[in-house]
N, C-alpha and C positions, 0 to 999 in steps of 0.2 A: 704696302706703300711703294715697293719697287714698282710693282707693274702700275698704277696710276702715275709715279714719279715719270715714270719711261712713255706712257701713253701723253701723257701732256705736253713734256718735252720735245715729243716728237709732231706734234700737232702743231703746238707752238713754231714750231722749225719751219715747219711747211708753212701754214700760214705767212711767217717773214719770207721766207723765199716767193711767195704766192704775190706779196706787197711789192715787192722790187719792180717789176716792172710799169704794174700802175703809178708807182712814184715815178719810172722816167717818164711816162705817160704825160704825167703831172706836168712834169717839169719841160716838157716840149711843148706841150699846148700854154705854159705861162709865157715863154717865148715867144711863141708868136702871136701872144695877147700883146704883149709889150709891145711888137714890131708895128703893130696893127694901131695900135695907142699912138703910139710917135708917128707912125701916116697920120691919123687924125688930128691932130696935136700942126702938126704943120702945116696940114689942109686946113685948117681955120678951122677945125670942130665938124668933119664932113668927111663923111666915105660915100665910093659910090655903092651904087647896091650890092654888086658882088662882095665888095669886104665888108658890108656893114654886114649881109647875109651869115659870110664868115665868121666875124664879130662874135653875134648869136651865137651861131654853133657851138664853136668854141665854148663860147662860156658856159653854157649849158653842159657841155662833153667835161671839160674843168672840174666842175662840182661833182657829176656825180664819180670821176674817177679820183679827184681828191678824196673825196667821204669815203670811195672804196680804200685807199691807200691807207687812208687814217684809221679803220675799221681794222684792218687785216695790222696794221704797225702793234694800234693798242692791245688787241684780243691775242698776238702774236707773243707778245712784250710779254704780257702776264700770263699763258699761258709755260711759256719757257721760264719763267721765274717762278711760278709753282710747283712747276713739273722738278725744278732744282733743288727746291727748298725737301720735295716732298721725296727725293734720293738721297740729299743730306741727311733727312733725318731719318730715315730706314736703316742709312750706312752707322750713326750712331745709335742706333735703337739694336740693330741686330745681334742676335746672340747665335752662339752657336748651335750648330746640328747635332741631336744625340738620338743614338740607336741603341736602345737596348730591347731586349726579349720582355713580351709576354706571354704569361703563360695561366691558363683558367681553368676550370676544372674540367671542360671540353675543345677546349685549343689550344696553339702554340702559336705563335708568332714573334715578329718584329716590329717593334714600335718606332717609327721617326716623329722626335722631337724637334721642335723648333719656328721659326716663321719663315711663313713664301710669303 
């Protein structure tokens, strides 16, 4: 359970670090939807080609860097919350290491008890 707790965790982690940026992404190109809104909005309902060109873009560029933001937040989200749950319950589940000898009627050894 440690090492999937720790493998998930860490995936998870990356993942959010991964979203941050496409959320400023986000959040710059909502900005200048707005700005571009309020030109239109006071233009009577009318851009000229270059912003309406713009316009497009934008919103097209918007969706799919939102969906990526939203993508890498959620799978991020739950993977760190698995990865948690699945170290909490190792760290209560664990028992201790025990060593003692084996010994058969053609060998000798040391035996380690316990879980990895």
């Amino acid at each position: 359970m440690w090492i999937g707790g720790g493998t998930s965790l860490a995936l998870g982690l990356v993942a959010l670090g991964v979203m941050v940026p496409f959320a400023a992404r986000d959040a710059a190109i909502a900005r200048e939807v707005r700005e571009l809104a309020a030109i239109k909005d006071a233009a009577g309902g009318a851009l000229d080609p270059v912003q309406a060109a713009r316009f497009e873009e934008l919103r097209a560029d918007g969706q799919t860097t939102f969906r990526a933001a939203l993508a890498l937040g959620i799978g991020g989200g739950l993977a760190v919350a698995a990865g948690t749950g699945l170290m909490i319950a190792a760290k209560r589940s664990a028992r201790p290491f025990a060593l003692g000898p084996q010994v058969g009627p053609r060998s000798a050894g040391l035996v380690i008890q316990g879980r990895f």
